[in-house]
C-alpha positions as CSV (number, residue, x, y, z in Angstrom):
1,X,-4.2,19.4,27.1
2,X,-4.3,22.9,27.5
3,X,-2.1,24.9,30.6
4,X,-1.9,28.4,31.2
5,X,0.7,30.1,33.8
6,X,1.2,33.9,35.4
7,X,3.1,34.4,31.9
8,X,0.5,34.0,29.9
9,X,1.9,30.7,27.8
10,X,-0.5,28.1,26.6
11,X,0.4,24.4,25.1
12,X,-1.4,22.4,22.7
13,X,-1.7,18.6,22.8
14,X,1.4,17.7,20.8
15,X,0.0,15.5,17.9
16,X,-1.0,16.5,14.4
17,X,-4.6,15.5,13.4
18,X,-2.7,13.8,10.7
19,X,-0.3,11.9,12.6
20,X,-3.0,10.3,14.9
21,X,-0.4,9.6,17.3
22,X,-1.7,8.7,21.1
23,X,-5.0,8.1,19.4
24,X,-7.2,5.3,21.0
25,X,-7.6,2.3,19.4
26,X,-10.1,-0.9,21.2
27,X,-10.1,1.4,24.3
28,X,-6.9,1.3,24.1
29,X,-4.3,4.4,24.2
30,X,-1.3,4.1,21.5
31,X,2.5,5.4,22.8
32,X,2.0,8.6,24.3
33,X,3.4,11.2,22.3
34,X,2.8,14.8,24.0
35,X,3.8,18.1,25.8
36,X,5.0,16.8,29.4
37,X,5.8,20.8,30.8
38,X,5.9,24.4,30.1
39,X,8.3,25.9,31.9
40,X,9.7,29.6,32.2
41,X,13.7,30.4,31.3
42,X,15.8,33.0,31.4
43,X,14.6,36.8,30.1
44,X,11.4,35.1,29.6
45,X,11.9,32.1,27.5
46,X,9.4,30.0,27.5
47,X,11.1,26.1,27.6
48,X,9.2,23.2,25.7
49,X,9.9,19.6,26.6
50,X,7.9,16.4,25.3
51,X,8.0,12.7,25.3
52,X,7.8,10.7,22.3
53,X,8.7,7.1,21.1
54,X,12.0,6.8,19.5
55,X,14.0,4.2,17.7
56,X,17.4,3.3,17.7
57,X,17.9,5.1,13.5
58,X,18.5,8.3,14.5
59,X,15.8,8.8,11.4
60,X,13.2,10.6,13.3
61,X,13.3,14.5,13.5
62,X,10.9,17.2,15.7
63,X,10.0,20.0,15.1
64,X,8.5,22.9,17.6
65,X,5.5,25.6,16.3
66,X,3.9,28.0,17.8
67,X,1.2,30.6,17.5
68,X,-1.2,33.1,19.4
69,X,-3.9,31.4,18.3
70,X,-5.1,28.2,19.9
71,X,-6.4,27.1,16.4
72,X,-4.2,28.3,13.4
73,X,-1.6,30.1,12.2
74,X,1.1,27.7,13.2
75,X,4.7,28.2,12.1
76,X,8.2,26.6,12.8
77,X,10.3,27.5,15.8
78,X,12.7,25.5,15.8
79,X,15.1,23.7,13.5
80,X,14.7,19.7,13.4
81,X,15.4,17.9,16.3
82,X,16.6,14.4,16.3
83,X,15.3,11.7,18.6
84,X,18.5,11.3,20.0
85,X,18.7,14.8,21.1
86,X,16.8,16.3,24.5
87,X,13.7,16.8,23.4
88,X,13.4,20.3,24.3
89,X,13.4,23.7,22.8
90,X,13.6,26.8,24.2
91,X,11.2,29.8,22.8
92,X,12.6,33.3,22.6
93,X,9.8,34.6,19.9
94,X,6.7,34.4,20.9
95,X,7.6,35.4,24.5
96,X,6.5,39.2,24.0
97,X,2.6,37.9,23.2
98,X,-0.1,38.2,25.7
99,X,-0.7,34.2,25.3
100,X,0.8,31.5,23.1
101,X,0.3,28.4,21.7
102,X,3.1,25.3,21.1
103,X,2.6,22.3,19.5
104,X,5.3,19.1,18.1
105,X,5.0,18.2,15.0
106,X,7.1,14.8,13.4
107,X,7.4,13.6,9.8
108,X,6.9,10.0,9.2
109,X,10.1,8.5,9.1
110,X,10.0,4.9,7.2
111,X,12.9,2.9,8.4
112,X,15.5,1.6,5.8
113,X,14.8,-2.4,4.5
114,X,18.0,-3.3,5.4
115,X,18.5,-0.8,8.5
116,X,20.7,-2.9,11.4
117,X,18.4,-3.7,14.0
118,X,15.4,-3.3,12.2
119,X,14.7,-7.0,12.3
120,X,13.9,-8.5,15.4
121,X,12.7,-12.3,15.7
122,X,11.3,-14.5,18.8
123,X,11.7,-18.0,18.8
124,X,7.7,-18.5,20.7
125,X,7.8,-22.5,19.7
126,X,7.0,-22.9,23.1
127,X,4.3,-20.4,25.3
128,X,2.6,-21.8,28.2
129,X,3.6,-25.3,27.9
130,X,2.3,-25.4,24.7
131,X,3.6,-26.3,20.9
132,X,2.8,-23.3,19.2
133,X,4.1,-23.4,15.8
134,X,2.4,-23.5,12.1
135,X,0.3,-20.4,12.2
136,X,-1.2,-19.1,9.5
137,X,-2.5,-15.1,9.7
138,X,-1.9,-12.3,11.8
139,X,-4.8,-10.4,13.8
140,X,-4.2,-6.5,15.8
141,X,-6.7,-5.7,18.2
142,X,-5.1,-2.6,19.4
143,X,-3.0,-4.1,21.6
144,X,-2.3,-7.5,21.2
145,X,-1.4,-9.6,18.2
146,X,-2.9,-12.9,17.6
147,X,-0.9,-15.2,15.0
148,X,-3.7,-17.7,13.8
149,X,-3.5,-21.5,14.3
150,X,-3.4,-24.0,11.3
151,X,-1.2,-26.8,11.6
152,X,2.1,-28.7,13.1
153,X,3.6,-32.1,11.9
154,X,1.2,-34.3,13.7
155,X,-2.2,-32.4,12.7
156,X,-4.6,-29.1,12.3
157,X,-4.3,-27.1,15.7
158,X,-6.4,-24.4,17.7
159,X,-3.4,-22.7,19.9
160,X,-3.8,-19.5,19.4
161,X,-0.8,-17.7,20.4
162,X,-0.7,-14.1,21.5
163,X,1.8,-11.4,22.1
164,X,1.5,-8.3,24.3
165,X,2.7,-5.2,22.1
166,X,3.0,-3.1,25.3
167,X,5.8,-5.6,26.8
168,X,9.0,-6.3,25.0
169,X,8.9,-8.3,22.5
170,X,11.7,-10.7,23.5
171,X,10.4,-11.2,26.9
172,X,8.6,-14.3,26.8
173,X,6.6,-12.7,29.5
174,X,4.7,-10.9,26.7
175,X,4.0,-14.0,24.9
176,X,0.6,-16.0,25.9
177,X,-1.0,-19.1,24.5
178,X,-4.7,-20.7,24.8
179,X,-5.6,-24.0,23.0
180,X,-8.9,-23.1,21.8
181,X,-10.1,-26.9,21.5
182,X,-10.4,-26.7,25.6
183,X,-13.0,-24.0,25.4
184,X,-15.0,-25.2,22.8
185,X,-14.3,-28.7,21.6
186,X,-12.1,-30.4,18.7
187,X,-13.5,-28.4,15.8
188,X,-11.4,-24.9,16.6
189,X,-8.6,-26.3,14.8
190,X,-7.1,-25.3,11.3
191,X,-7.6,-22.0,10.4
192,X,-6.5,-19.6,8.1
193,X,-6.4,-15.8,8.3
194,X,-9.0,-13.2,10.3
195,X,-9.9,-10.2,11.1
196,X,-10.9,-7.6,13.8
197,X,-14.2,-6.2,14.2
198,X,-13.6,-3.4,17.1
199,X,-14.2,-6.5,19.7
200,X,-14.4,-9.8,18.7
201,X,-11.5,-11.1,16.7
202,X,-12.7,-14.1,14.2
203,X,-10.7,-17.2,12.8
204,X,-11.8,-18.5,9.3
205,X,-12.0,-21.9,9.1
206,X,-10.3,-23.6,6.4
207,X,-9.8,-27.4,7.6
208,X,-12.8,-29.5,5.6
209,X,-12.1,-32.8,7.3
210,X,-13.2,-32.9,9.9
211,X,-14.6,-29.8,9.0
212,X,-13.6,-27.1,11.2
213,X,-16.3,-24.0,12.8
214,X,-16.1,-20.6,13.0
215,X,-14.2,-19.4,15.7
216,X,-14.8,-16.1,18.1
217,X,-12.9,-14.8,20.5
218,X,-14.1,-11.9,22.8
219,X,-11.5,-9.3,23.4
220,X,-13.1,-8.3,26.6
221,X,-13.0,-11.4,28.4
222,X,-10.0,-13.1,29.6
223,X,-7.8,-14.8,27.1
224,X,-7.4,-18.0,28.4
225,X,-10.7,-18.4,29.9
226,X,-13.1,-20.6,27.7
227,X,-16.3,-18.1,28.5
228,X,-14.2,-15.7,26.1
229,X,-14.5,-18.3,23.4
230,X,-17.6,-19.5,20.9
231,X,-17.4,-21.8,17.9
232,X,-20.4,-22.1,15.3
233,X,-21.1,-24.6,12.8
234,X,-22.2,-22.4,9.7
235,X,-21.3,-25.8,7.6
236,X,-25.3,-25.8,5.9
237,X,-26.4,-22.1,5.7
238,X,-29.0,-21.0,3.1
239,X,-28.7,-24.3,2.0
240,X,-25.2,-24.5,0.5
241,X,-22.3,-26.2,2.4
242,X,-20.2,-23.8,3.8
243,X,-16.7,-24.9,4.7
244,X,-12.7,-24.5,3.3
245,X,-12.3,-20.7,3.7
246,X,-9.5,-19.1,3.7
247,X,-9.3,-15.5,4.8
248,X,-11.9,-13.2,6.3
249,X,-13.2,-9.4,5.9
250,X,-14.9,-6.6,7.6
251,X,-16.9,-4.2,6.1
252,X,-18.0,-2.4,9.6
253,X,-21.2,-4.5,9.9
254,X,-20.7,-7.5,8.3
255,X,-17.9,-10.2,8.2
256,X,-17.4,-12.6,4.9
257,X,-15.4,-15.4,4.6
258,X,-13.7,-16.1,2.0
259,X,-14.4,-19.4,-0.3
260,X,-11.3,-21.1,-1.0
261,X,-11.7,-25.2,-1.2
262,X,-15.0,-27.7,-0.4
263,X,-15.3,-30.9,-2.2
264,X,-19.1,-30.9,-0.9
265,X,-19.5,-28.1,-3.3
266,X,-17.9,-29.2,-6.7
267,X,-15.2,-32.6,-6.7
268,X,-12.4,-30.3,-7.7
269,X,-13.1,-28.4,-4.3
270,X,-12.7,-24.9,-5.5
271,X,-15.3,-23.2,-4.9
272,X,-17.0,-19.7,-4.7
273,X,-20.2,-19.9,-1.7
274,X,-19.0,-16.7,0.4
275,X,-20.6,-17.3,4.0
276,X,-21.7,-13.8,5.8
277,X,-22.2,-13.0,9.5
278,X,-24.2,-10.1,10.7
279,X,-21.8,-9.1,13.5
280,X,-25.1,-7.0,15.2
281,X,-26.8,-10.4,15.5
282,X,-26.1,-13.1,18.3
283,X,-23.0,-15.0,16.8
284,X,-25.3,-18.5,17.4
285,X,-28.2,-17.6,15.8
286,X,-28.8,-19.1,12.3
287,X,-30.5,-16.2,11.4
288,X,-27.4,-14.1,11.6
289,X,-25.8,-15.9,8.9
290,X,-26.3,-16.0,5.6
291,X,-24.7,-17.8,2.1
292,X,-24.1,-17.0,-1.2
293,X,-23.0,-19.1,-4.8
294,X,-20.5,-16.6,-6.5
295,X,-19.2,-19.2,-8.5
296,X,-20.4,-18.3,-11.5
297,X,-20.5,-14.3,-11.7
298,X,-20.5,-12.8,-14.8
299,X,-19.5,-16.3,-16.1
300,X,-16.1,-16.3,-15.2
301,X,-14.8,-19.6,-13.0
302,X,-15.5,-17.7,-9.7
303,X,-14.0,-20.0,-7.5
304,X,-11.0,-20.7,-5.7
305,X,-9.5,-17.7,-3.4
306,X,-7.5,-16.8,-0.7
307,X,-8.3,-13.7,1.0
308,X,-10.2,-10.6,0.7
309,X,-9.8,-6.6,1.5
310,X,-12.0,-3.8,1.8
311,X,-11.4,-0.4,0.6
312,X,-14.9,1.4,2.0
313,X,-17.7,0.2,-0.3
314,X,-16.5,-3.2,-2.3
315,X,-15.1,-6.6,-0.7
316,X,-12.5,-8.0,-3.0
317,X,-11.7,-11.6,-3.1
318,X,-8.0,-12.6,-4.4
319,X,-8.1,-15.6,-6.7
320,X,-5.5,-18.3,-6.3
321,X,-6.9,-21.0,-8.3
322,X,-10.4,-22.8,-9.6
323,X,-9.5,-25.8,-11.2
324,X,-10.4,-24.4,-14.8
325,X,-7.6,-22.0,-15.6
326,X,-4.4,-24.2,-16.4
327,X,-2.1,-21.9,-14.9
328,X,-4.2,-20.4,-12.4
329,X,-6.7,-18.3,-11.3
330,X,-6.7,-14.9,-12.5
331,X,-10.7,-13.7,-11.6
332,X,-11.0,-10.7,-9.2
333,X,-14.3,-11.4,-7.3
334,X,-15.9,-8.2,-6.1
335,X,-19.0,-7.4,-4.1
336,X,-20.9,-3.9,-3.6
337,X,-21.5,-3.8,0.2
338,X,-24.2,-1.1,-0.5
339,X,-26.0,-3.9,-2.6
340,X,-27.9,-7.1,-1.4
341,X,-25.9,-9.5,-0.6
342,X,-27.9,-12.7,-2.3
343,X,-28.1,-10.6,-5.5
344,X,-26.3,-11.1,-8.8
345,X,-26.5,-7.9,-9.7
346,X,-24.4,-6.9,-6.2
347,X,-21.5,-8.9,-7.6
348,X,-18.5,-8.8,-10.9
349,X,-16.1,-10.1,-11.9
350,X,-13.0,-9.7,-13.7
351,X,-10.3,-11.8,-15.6
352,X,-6.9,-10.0,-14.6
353,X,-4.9,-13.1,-15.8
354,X,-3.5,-11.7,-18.7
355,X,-2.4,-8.5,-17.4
356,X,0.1,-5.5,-19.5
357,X,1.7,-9.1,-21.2
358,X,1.7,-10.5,-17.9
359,X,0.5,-14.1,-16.8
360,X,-1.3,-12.4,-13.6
361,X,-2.9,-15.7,-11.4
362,X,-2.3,-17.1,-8.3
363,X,-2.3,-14.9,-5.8
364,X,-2.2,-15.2,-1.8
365,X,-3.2,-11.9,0.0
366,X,-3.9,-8.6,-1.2
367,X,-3.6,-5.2,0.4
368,X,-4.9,-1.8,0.3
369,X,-3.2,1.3,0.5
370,X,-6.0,3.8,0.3
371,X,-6.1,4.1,-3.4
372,X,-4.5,0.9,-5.2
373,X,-5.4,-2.7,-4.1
374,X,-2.0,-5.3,-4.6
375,X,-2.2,-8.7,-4.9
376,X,0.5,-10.8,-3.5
377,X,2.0,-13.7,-5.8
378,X,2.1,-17.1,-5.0
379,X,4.9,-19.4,-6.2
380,X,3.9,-19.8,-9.7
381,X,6.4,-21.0,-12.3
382,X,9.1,-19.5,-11.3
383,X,7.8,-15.5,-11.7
384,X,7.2,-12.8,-9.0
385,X,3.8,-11.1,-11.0
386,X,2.6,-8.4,-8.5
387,X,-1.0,-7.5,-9.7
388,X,-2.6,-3.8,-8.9
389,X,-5.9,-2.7,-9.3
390,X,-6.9,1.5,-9.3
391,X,-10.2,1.7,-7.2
392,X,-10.2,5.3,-8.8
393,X,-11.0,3.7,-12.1
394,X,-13.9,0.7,-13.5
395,X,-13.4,-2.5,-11.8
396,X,-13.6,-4.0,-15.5
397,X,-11.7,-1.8,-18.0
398,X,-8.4,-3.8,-18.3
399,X,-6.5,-0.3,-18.4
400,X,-7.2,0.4,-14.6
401,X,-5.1,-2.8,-14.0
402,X,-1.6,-3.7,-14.0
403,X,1.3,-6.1,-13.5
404,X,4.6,-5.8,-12.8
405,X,6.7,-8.5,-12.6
406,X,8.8,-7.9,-9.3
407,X,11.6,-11.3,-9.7
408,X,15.1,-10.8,-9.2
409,X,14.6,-7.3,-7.4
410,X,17.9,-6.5,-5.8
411,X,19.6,-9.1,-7.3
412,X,18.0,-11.4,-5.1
413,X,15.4,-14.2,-6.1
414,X,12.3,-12.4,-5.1
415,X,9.7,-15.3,-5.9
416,X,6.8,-17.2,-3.9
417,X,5.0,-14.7,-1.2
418,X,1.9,-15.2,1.2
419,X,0.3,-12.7,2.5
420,X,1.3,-8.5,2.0
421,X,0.8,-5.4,4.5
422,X,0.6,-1.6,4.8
423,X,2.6,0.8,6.8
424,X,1.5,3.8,5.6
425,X,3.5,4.1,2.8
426,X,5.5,0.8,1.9
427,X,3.8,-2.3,1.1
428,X,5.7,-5.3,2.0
429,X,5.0,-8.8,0.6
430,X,5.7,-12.0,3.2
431,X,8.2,-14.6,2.6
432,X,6.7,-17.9,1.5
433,X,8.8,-20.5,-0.4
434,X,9.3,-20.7,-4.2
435,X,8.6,-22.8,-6.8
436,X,10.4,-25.7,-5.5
437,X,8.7,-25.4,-2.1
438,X,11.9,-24.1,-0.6
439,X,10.7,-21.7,1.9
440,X,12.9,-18.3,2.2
441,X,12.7,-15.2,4.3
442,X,13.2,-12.1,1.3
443,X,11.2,-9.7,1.9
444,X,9.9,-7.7,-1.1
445,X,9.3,-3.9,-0.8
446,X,7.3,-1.5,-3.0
447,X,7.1,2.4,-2.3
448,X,3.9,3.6,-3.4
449,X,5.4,7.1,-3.8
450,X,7.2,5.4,-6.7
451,X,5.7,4.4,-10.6
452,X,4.6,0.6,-10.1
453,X,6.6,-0.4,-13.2
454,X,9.9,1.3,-12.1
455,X,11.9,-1.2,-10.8
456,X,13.8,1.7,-8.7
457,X,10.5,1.6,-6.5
458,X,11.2,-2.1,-5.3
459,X,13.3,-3.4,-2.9
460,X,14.5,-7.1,-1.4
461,X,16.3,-7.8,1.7
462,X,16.9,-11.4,2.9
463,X,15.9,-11.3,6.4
464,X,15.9,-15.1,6.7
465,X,18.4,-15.3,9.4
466,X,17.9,-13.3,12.3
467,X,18.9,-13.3,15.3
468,X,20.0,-16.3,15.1
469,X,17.2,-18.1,14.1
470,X,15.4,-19.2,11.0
471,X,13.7,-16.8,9.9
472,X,12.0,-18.6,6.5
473,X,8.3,-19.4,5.5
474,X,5.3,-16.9,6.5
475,X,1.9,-16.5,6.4
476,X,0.6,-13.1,6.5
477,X,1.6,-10.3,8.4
478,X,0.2,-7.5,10.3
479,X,0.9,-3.6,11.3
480,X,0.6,-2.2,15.0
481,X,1.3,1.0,13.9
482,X,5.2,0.7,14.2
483,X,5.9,-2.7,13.9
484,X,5.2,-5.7,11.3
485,X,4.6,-8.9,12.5
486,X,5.2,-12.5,10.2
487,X,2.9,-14.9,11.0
488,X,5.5,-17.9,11.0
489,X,4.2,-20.9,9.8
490,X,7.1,-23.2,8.5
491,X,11.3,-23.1,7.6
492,X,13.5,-26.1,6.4
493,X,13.5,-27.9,9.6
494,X,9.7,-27.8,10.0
495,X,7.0,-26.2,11.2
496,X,7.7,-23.0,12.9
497,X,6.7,-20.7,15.5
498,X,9.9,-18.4,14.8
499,X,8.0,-14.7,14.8
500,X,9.8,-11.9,12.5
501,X,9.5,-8.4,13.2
502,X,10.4,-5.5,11.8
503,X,10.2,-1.7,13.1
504,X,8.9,-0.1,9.8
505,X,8.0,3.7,10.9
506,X,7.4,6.6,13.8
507,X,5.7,8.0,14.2
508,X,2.7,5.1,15.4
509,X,0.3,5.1,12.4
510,X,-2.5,2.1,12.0
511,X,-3.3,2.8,8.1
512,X,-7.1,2.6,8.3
513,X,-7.1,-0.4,5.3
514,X,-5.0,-2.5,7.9
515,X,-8.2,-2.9,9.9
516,X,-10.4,-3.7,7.1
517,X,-10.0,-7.2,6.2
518,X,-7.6,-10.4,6.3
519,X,-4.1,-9.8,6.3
520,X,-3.2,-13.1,4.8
């Protein structure tokens, strides 16, 4: 957005290639942040005005730069400006140049954990008629957030339940729901975690009896119109039985899902047969799909996880438990994308359990922040281990691993978490229930610009009553940029459909690892 007037004043589009604010996203254009006019003052001043989003914190500062270049030389004009200023600035330097340039630049500014009002919840127990509670996963498209269906008090479901991010989140208005099973038939029903592929969101099945299929939804067709919808019945691809997974990835070609429990495969259930679609084949066609045994690799007890992540080459899978390690599973599955995918040699595996003196098993989620991979602990014997693998380092050298054992952080009793998300700089790990199976709502909170064993770098609040509601017992959560979204699944009345959010940072900033696999 470039403008030139008799003065001889130019602006520039007001976002920092950095910031990636207003970038599209799905075809879809995030909160405009830009230049609105260029005006003339007084003794030729040149006034700057903009529009941004703003929050409520007071935490989020402007600055103004200009130059007579169009491409460099940038440099501060103005002091910072708060948000809850006018966003304008008026220019008395550059005004004796022939032409100049002005741009807006913004800092990230990562809200407080226990900021008033950053906490929002919606009690959406009820869209479109519909009993839409027990979800289990969080999906962004861009636009929309779609909390994944699993199960209520009378069986596994298939609403999936939606909310519009451009519409307020307490206006029910923004919240739609589609029962699934009426486009496509009783199998769409219990599932666990997804992902996003740039158009077609996916929904792992998990459900083994009756076995549910593997769920599509086009993001181009109308929500609640069952031509938007396709279910497939990978259950015998390649020969193995594929069914109980529990999470799915994206690598930008291909989505896995991720093997969690099947008693057609081994009568413990846990098992390790990843199941692959080639998302530039016809979702129907056998031939798109295709099954692998990683149940054995490098003859470790591959079997038993609970999500998976990408960080740009390798698909991780996090290990929750196989039925051979008494107090969990502790084997970090990993598979080399740029390697066959029915090939041993594409595939490792590493015992983490006993980790820097830590018992380091049983984990549900795991997240990437561009460097480090997290695990997120599930209740396990009373201890909060948060695991953390360098992807700078060798998948198997124990020293580019480590634990830290996160219970008790802010004197609060930081313990049983399912599911963990990125914002950019903070990774959060979602409220679960502990030990007991008493489900809670304390968010844990680790600043990756802090050492990982420093317990200065973590954080707890207790958001698990807000608003007024119960606010206890998620599973997964998702970024849209600002916001984080809890996936509610259950509290101490029962199965809930009581969404948490919480406005994390501005400016808008979709970490690219948010995008690559489950959130769960």
């Amino acid at each position: 957005m470039t403008r030139s007037r008799h003065w001889k004043a130019a602006i520039l589009r007001s976002v920092l290639p950095c910031l990636a604010w207003g970038a599209a996203h799905n075809n879809v254009a995030a909160t405009e942040f830009s230049i609105t006019s260029l005006s003339p003052g007084l003794s030729g001043q040149v006034v700057v005005r903009w529009a941004a989003e703003t929050n409520s914190f007071t935490n989020l500062f402007f600055t103004v730069e200009g130059s007579t270049n169009s491409g460099e030389g940038f440099t501060a004009l103005s002091a910072p400006i708060p948000e809850n200023a006018t966003l304008a600035f008026t220019d008395s330097l550059l005004r004796a140049g022939s032409m100049a340039f002005y741009r807006v630049a913004a800092s990230p500014a990562f809200t407080a954990l226990n900021q008033p009002g950053a906490f929002t919840a919606f009690p959406a127990t009820n869209v479109n008629g519909l009993n839409t509670v027990g979800y289990a996963g969080a999906i962004f498209d861009g636009r929309y957030v779609y909390f994944v269906p699993y199960q209520n008090s009378v069986s596994a479901h298939g609403r999936v339940l939606r909310l519009d991010t451009r519409g307020g989140f307490t206006n029910a208005a923004s919240w739609s729901a589609y029962d699934a099973t009426l486009a496509v038939g009783s199998r769409a029903v219990g599932f666990t975690g997804g992902v996003f592929d740039g158009r077609f969101v996916y929904f792992s099945p998990q459900i083994t009896s009756p076995a549910s299929g593997e769920l599509r939804y086009d993001t181009q067709g109308n929500f609640t119109n069952a031509a938007s919808w396709t279910l497939y019945d990978a259950a015998l691809t390649d020969g193995l039985s594929c069914q109980g997974f529990q999470g799915a990835v994206f690598d930008g070609h291909y989505v896995y899902y991720v093997p969690h429990y099947n008693t057609n495969v081994t009568a413990a259930g846990w098992n390790g047969i990843v199941l692959r679609f080639d998302t530039r084949g016809p979702f129907t066609d056998p031939n798109s799909w295709h099954a692998y045994d990683a149940g054995n690799t490098g003859g470790f007890p591959t079997r038993g996880y609970s999500s998976g992540i990408f960080d740009g080459r390798y698909v991780y899978f996090t290990p929750v438990v196989n039925g051979v390690q008494p107090e969990g599973n502790g084997c970090v599955l990993r598979y080399d994308t740029q390697r066959p995918f029915t090939n041993s040699a594409s595939w490792q595996a590493h015992d983490a359990s006993n980790t820097g003196g830590l018992t380091a098993t049983v984990f549900k989620g795991a997240v990437f922040d561009g460097r480090f991979l997290f695990f997120a602990p599930y209740p396990v014997s009373g201890n909060c281990v948060v695991l953390r693998y360098d992807t700078q380092g060798v998948f198997t050298n124990t020293a580019d691993w480590s634990a830290f054992n996160a219970t008790n952080t802010s004197a609060l009793p930081t313990e049983g978490y399912d599911g963990a998300v990125f914002d950019g700089r903070f990774v959060y790990f979602v409220p679960y229930h502990n030990a007991a199976s008493v489900f809670h709502g304390r968010i844990l909170r680790y600043d990756t610009q802090g050492l990982f064993t420093n317990p200065s770098s973590w954080q707890a609040f207790d958001a698990g009553t807000t608003a007024g509601l119960a606010t206890q017992g998620y599973v997964g959560a998702v970024s849209d940029g600002r916001y984080l979204y809890f996936a509610p699944y259950a509290n101490a009345t029962g199965f809930s459909g009581n969404v948490l959010r919480f406005d994390s940072r501005l400016p808008r900033l979709i970490p690219p690892t948010v995008t690559g696999g489950s959130n769960l």
